[in-house]
DODRENTOR-219071 format. One record per residue (C-alpha): x, y, z. Coordinates in steps of 0.05 Angstrom, whole numbers, plus 32768, in hexadecimal, padded with zeros to 4 digits. Each point is the difference from the previous one (the first is absolute). Layout:
BEGIN
+------+------+------+
|   px |   py |   pz |
+------+------+------+
|    X |    Y |    Z |
...
+------+------+------+
***
This chain:
BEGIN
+------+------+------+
|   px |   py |   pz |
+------+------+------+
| 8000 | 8000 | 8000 |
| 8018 | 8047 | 7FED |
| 8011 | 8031 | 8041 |
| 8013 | 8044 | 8006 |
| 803F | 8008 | 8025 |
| 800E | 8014 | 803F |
| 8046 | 7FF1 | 800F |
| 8007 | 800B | 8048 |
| 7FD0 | 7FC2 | 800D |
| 802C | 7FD0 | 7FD2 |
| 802B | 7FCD | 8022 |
| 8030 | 7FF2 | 7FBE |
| 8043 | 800D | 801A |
| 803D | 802F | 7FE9 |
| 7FCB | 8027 | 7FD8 |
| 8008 | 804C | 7FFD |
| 7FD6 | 802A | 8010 |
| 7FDC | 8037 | 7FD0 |
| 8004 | 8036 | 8037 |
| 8046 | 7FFA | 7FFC |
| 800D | 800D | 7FB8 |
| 8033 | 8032 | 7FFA |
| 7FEC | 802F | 7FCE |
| 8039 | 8025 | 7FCE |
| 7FF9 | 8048 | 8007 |
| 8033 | 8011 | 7FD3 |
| 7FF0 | 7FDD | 7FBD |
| 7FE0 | 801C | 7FBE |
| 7FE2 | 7FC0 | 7FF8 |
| 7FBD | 7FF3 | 8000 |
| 7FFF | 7FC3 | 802F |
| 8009 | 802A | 803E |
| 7FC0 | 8026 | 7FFB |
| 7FD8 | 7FC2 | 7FF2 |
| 801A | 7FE2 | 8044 |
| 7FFF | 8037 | 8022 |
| 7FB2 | 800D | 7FF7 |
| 7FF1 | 7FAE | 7FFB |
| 8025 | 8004 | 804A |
| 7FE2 | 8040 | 8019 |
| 7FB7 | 7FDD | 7FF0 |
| 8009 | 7FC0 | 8017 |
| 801A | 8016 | 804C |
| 7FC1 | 803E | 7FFE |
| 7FCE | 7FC9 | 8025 |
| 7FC3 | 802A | 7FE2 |
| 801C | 8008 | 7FB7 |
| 8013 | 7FB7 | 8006 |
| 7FBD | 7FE1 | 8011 |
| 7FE6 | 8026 | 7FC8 |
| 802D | 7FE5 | 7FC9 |
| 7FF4 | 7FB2 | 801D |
| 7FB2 | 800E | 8002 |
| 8005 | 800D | 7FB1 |
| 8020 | 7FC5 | 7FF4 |
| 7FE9 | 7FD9 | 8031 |
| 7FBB | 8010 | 7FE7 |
| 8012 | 7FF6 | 7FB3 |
| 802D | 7FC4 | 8009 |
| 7FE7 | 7FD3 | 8034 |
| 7FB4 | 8009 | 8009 |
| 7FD7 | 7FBF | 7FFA |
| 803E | 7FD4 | 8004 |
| 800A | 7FC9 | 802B |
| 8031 | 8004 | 8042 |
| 801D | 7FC3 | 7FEA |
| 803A | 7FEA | 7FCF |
| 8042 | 8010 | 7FE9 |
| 801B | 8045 | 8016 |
| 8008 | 802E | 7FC6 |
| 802A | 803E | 7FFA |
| 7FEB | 8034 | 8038 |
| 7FDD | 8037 | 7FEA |
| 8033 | 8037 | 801A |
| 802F | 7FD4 | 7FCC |
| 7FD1 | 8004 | 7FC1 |
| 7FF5 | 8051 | 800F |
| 804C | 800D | 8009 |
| 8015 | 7FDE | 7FBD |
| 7FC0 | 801D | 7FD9 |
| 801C | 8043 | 8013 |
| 8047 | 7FF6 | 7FF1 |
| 7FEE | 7FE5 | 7FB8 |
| 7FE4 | 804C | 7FE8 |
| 802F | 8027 | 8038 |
| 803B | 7FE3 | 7FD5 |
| 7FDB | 7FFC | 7FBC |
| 8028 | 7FB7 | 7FF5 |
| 7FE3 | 7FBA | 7FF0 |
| 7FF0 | 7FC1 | 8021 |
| 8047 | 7FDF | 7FF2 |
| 8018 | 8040 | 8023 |
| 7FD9 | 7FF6 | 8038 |
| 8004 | 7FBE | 8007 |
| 8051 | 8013 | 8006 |
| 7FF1 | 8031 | 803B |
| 7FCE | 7FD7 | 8028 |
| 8036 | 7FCB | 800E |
| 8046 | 8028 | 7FFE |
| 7FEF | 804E | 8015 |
| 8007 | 8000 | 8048 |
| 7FD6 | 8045 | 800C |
| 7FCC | 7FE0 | 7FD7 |
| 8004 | 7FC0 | 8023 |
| 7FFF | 8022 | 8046 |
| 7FC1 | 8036 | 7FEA |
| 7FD7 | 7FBB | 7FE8 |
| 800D | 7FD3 | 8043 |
| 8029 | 7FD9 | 7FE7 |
| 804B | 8009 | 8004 |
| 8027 | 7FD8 | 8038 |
| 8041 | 8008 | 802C |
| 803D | 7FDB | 7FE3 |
| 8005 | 7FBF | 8009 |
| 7FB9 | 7FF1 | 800E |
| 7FD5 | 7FE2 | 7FC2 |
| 7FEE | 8023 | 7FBE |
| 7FB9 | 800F | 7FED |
| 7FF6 | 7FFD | 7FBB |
| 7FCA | 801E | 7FC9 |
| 7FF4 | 7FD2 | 7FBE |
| 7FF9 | 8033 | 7FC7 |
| 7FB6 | 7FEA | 7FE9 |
| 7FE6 | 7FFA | 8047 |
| 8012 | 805A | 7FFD |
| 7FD6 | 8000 | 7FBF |
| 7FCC | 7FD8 | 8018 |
| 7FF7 | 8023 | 8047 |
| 8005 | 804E | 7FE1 |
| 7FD1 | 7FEC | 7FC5 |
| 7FC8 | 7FF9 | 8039 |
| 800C | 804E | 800D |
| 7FC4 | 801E | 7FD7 |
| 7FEA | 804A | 7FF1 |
| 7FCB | 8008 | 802F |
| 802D | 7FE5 | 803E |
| 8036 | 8030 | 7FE6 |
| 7FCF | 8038 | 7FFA |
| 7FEF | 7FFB | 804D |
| 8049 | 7FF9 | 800D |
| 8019 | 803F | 7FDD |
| 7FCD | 8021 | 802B |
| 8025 | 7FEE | 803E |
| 803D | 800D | 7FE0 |
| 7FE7 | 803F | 7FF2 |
| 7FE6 | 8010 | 803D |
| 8042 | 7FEB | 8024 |
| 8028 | 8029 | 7FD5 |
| 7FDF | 8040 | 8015 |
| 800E | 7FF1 | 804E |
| 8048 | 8005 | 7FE4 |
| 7FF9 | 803B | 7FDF |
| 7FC3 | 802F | 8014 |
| 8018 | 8034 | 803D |
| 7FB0 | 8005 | 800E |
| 7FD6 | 7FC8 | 7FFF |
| 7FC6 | 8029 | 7FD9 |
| 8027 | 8020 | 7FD4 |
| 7FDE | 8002 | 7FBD |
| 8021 | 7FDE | 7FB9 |
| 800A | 8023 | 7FCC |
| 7FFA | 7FD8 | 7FC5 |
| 8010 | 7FED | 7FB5 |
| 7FDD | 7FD7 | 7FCB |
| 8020 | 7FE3 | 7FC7 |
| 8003 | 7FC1 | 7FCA |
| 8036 | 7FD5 | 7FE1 |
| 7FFC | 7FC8 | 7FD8 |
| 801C | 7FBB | 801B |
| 8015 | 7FD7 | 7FBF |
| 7FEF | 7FC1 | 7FF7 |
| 8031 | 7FCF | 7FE7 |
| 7FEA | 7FF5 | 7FBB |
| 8018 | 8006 | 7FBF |
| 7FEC | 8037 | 7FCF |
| 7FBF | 7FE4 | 7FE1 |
| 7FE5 | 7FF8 | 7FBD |
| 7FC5 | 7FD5 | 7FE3 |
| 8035 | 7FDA | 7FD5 |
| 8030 | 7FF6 | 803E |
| 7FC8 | 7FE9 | 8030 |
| 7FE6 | 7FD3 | 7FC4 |
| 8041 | 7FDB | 800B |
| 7FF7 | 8002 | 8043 |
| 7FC3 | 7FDE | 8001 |
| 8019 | 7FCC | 7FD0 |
| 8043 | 7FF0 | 8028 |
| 7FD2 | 7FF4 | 8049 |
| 7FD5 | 7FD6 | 7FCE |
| 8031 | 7FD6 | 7FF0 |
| 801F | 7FFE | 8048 |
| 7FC2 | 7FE9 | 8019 |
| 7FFD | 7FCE | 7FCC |
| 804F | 7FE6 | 800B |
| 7FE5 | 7FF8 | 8051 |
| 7FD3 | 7FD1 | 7FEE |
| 8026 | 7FD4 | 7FD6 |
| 8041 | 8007 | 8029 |
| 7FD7 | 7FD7 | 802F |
| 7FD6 | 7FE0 | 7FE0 |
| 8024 | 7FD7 | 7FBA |
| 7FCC | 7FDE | 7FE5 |
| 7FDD | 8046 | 7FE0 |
| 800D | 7FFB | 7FBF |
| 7FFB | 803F | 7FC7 |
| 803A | 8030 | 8013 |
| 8036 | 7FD1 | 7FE7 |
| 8016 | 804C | 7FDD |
| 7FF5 | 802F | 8044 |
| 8043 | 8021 | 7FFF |
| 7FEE | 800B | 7FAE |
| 7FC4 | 802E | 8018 |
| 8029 | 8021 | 802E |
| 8031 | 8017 | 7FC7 |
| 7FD3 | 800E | 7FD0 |
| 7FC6 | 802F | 802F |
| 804B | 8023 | 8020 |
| 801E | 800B | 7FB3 |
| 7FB0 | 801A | 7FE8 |
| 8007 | 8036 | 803D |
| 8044 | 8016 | 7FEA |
| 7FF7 | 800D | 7FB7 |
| 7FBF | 801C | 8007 |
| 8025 | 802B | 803E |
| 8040 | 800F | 7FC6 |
| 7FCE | 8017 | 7FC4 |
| 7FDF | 8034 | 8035 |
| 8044 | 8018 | 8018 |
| 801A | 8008 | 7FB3 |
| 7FF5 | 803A | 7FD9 |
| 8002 | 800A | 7FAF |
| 7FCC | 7FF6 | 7FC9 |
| 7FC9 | 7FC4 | 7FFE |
| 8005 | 8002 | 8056 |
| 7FB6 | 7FFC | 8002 |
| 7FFE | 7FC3 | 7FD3 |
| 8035 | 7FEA | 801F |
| 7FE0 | 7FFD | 804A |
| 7FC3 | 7FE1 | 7FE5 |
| 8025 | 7FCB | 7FD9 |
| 801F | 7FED | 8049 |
| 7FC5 | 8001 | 802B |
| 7FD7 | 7FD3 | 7FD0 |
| 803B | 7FC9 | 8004 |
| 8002 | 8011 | 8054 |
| 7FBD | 7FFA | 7FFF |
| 7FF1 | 7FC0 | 7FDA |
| 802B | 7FD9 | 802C |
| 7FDE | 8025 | 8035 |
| 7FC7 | 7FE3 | 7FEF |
| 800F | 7FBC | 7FEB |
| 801D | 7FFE | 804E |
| 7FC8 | 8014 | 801B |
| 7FD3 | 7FD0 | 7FD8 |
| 802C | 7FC7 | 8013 |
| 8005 | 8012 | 8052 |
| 7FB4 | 7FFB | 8000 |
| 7FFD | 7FC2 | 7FDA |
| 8037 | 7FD2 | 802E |
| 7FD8 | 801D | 8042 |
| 7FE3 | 7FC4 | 8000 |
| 803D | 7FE1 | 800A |
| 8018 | 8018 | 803F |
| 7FFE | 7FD3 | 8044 |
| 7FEC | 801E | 803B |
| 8014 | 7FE0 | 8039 |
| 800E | 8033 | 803A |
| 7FF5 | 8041 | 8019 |
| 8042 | 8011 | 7FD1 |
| 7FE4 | 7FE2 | 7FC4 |
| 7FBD | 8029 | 800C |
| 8025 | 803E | 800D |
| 8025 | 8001 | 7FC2 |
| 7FBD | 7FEB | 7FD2 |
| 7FE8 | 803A | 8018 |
| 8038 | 802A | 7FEC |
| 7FFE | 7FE7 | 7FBA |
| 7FB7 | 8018 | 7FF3 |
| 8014 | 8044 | 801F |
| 803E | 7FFF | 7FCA |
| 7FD7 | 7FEB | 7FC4 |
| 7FD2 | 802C | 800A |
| 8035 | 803D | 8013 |
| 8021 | 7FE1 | 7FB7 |
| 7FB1 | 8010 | 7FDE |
| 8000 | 803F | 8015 |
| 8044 | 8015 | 7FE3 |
| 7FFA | 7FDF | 7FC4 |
| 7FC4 | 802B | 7FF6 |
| 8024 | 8039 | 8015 |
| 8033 | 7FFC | 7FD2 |
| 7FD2 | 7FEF | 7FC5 |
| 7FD8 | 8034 | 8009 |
| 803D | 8043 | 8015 |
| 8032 | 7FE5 | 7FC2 |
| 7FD4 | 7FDE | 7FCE |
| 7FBB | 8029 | 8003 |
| 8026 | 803A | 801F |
| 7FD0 | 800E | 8030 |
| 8013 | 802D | 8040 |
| 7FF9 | 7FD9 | 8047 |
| 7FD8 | 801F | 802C |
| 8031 | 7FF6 | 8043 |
| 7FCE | 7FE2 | 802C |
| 8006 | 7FC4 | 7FDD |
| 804E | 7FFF | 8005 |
| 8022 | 7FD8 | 8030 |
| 8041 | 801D | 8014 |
| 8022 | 7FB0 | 801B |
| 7FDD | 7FBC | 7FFD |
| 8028 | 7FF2 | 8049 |
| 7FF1 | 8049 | 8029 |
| 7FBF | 800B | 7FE0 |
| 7FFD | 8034 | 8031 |
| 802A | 8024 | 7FE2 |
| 7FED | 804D | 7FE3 |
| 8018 | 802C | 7FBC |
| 800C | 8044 | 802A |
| 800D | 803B | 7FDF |
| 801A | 803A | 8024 |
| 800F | 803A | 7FD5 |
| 804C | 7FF6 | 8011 |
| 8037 | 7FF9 | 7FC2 |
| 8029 | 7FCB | 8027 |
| 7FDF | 7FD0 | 8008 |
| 7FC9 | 800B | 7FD9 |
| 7FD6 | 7FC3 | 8012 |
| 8008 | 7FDC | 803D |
| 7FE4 | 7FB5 | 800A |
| 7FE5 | 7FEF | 8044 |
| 7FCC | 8023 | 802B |
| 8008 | 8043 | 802C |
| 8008 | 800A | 8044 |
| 7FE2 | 803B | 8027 |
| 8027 | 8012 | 8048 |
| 7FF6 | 8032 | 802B |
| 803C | 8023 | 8036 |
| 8008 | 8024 | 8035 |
| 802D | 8037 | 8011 |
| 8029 | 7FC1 | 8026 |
| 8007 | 7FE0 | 7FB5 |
| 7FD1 | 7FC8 | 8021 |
| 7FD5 | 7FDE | 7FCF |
| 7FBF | 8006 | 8022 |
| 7FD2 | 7FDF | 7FC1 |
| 8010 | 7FE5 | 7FC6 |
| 7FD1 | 7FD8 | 7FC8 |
| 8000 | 7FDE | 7FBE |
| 7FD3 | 8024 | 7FCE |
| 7FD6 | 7FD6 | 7FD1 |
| 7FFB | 801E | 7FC1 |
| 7FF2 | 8042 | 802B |
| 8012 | 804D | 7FEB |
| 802A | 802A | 803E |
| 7FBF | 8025 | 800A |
| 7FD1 | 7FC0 | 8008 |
| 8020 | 7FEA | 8047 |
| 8010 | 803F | 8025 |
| 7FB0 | 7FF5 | 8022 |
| 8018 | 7FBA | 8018 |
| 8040 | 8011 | 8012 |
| 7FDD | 8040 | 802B |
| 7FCF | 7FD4 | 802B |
| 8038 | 7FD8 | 8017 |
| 8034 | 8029 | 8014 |
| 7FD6 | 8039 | 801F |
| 7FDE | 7FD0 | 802E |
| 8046 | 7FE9 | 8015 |
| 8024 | 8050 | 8004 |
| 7FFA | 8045 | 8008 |
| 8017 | 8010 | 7FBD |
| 801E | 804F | 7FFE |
| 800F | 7FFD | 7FBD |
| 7FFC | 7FD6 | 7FC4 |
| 801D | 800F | 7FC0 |
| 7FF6 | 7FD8 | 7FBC |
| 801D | 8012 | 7FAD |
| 7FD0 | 8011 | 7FCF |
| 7FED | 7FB6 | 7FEB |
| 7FD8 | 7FFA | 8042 |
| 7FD2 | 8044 | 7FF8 |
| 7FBE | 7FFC | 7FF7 |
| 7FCC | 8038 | 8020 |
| 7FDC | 7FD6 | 802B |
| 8042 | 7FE1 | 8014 |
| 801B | 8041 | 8017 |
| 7FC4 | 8013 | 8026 |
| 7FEF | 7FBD | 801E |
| 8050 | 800E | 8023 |
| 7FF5 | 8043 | 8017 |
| 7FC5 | 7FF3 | 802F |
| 802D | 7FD0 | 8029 |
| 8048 | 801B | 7FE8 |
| 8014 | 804B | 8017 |
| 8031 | 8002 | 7FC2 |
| 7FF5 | 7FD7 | 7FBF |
| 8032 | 8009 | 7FCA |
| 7FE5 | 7FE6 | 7FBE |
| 801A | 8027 | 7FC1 |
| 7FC2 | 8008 | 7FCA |
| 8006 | 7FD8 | 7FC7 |
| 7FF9 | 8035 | 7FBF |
| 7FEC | 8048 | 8004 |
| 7FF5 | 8024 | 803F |
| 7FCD | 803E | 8017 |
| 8019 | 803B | 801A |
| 7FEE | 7FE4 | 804B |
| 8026 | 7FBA | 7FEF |
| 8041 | 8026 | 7FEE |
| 8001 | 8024 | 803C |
| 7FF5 | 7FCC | 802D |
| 803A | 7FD5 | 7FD8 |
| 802A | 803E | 800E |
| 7FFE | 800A | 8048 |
| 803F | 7FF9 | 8028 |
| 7FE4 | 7FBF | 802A |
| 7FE7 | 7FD9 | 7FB6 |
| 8046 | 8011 | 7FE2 |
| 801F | 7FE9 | 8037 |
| 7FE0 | 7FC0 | 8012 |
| 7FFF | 7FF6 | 7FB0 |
| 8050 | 7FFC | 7FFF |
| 7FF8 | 7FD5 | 8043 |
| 7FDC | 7FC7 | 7FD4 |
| 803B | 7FF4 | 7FCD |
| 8015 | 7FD5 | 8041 |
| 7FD9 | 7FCC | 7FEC |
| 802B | 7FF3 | 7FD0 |
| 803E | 7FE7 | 8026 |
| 7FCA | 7FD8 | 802A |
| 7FF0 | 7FD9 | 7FBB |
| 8049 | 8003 | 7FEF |
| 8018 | 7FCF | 803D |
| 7FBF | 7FDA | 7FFF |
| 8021 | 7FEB | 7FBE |
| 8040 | 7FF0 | 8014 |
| 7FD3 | 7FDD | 8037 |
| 7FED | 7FCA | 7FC4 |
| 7FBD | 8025 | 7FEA |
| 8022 | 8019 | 7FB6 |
| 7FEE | 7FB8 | 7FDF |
| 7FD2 | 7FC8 | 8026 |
| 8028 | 7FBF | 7FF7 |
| 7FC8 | 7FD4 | 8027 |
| 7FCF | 7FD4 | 7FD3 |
| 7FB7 | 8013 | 8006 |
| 7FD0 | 8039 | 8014 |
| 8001 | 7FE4 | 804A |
| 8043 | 8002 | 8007 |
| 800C | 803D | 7FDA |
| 7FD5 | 8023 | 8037 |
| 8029 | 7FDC | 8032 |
| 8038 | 801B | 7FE1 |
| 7FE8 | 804F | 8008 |
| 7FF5 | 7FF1 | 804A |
| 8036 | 7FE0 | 8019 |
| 8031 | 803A | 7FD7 |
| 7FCE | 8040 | 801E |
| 8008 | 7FD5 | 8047 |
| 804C | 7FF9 | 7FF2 |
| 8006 | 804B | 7FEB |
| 7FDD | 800E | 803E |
| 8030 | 7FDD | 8031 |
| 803B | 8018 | 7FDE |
| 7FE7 | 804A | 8009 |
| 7FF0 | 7FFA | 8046 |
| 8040 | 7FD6 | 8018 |
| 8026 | 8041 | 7FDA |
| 7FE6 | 802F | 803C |
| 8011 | 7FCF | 802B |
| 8049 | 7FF2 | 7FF0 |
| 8005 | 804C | 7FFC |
| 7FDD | 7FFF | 804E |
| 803A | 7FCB | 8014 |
| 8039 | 8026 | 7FE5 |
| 7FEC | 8041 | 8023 |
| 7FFB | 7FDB | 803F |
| 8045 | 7FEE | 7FFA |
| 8019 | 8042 | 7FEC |
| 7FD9 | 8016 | 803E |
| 8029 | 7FC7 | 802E |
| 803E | 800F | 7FDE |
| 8007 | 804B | 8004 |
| 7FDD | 8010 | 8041 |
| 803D | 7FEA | 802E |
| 8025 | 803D | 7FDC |
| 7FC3 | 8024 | 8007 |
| 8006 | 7FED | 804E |
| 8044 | 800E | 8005 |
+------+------+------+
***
């Protein structure tokens, strides 16, 4: 049975203990802040019983008392963190779990010398954070949140001054188009079809598999070189190319459906992956009628029919206005800061404008603060926006999008709006480290993880900010030992 930790009941000997982590005051490196506010929580009894009811609650409700003792919940929450705080992999962390001793010591699990080594397998750390969801990690960044300002307000009731902004979070796709994702369709066709009779031998009909696979692949690149190639006759040319590409498109397609039939289901497995092949014959359909109807008929797609990637289907064509980059694949992420640089909210838009969530993002956070100030750019204006704000908000800064009356350009004049306007560009650095953080390009597989992913970098971010104040707290309290003997004398 999983358990949260609570070290100073254990009876495992030569263990250190977290308390005592010593934490490096003097390094640029991120590690230190991460321990220092992982530390700082877990030995803050309130802030502590808080984190373990969140996971306690989302992990181990409903489950039996009984059985094999999994890794502790303090464990899972510590390496979670560190995967975003450091922006590395699983390999990476895998590495650190078993041979960084601050890491070791911060998780419970590092021992004196000569006593015996605890070791972490490498898929029992992706198994354990992959049960770390967004709605657990939505309630923790709100303790996280509401730790970091005990570290930093001087007044308990001070009021936040915010900023609103989006980003987009890449997904980690290729550039798409319908002739590309046609031959993706095909290849996951034909993997699903060499699965079957890897195991099972006695399907007959695709003595020439690795044929089909050359033949779809060399369709997609010629038809791909005539489009890239200039001169006289290109049109002709193109067509020429996508009737061969899609002939054998076709003829696939016809013979997938026809050796169904075929297939043995035995298992869960063997189910599974049937049902994967009618998704991929019928994602195969769809861009075979695609690219019929853009480069034969020349027709114009309208773009809710596109898909963008047959494996992130998630996945969104957004358009910016920027020159570089011009189009960005993926989805965008809306996050709102304080004047501490704390993310206090953050959400993935679907298929939503700036101005569409600032109502949403409103109710929340102005049941939660007093809100001084709030400033947004001109993507999130809208009039009843801007007045909804300023009944609760004593100053909202919200630039007008277009032309503005003679009242509108005095108001975006005055002193405070100028001010608190130049104030916002620090948003920017905010969504500058929550890059460098991991969130520039989404390496996790599916939309559940992908929103996993934004959580457990805003959460990371978070720490990393907060443990910042506190190194800078630690080293002025040893200045403060250090010089006030002199002082004395």
């Amino acid at each position: 049975m999983r358990q949260r930790f609570e070290q100073e009941h254990q009876t495992i000997l030569g263990l250190k203990q977290i308390s005592d982590t010593e934490i490096p005051t003097k390094s640029r490196d991120a590690v230190p802040k991460l321990l220092a506010t992982l530390k700082a929580i877990f030995i803050n009894p309130i802030f502590n019983q808080k984190i373990f009811k969140i996971l306690e609650e989302k992990l181990i409700k409903g489950k039996k008392y009984t059985g094999r003792k999994g890794m502790n919940l303090w464990q899972i929450f510590v390496l979670a963190q560190f995967r975003l705080g450091l922006n590395i992999s699983y390999d990476r962390l895998h590495h650190m779990a078993n041979y960084d001793s601050l890491l070791r010591q911060i998780m419970g699990v590092e021992t004196e010398f000569g006593f015996k080594k605890i070791e972490i397998e490498y898929q029992n750390i992706i198994d354990n954070v992959s049960l770390v969801d967004d709605e657990m990690l939505i309630e923790l960044n709100a303790v996280i949140v509401e730790f970091g300002h005990g570290a930093f307000k001087k007044k308990d009731m001070a009021a936040l001054d915010l900023k609103t902004d989006s980003f987009v979070l890449e997904s980690d796709v290729h550039f798409p188009t319908d002739y590309n994702l046609l031959w993706d369709c095909a290849r996951k066709c034909l993997d699903t079809v060499s699965y079957f009779l890897e195991k099972y031998p006695s399907i007959t009909g695709w003595r020439k598999i690795s044929n089909w696979y050359k033949e779809m692949k060399n369709g997609m690149r010629a038809l791909g070189q005539a489009k890239r190639s200039g001169g006289n006759g290109k049109e002709d040319r193109v067509k020429k190319e996508a009737e061969k590409y899609l002939v054998k498109a076709e003829v696939l397609k016809n013979k997938l459906i026809d050796s169904k039939a075929n297939n043995i289901i035995k298992d869960t497995q063997d189910l599974a992956n049937a049902v994967a092949l009618d998704r991929f014959i019928e994602l195969l359909n769809k861009h075979i009628d695609l690219v019929d109807r853009r480069l034969i008929k020349g027709e114009t797609i309208p773009h809710e029919e596109k898909i963008f990637s047959i494996f992130e289907d998630y996945t969104e064509w957004i358009n910016k206005g920027k020159l570089n980059p011009n189009v960005e694949l993926g989805k965008k992420i809306a996050i709102t800061t304080d004047q501490f640089h704390l993310i206090v909210d953050y959400r993935i838009m679907e298929h939503q404008a700036d101005s569409e969530i600032v109502e949403s993002i409103s109710e929340r956070l102005l049941a939660l603060f007093k809100i001084h100030s709030w400033s947004f750019d001109k993507g999130f204006y809208h009039k009843n926006n801007k007045s909804l704000l300023e009944k609760e908000v004593e100053k909202v800064i919200m630039p007008k999008k277009g032309k503005c009356n003679n009242q509108e350009k005095e108001e975006e004049r005055a002193k405070v709006f100028v001010k608190l306007r130049h104030k916002h560009s620090a948003i920017e650095s905010n969504i500058n480290e929550l890059e460098h953080r991991g969130l520039d390009r989404c390496p996790d597989r599916g939309y559940e993880h992908f929103k996993r992913y934004v959580g457990l970098a805003v959460c990371a971010y978070n720490l990393h900010r907060i443990g910042k104040q506190l190194i800078k707290d630690m080293r002025q309290e040893e200045d403060n030992k250090k010089y006030k003997p002199r002082l004395s004398a």
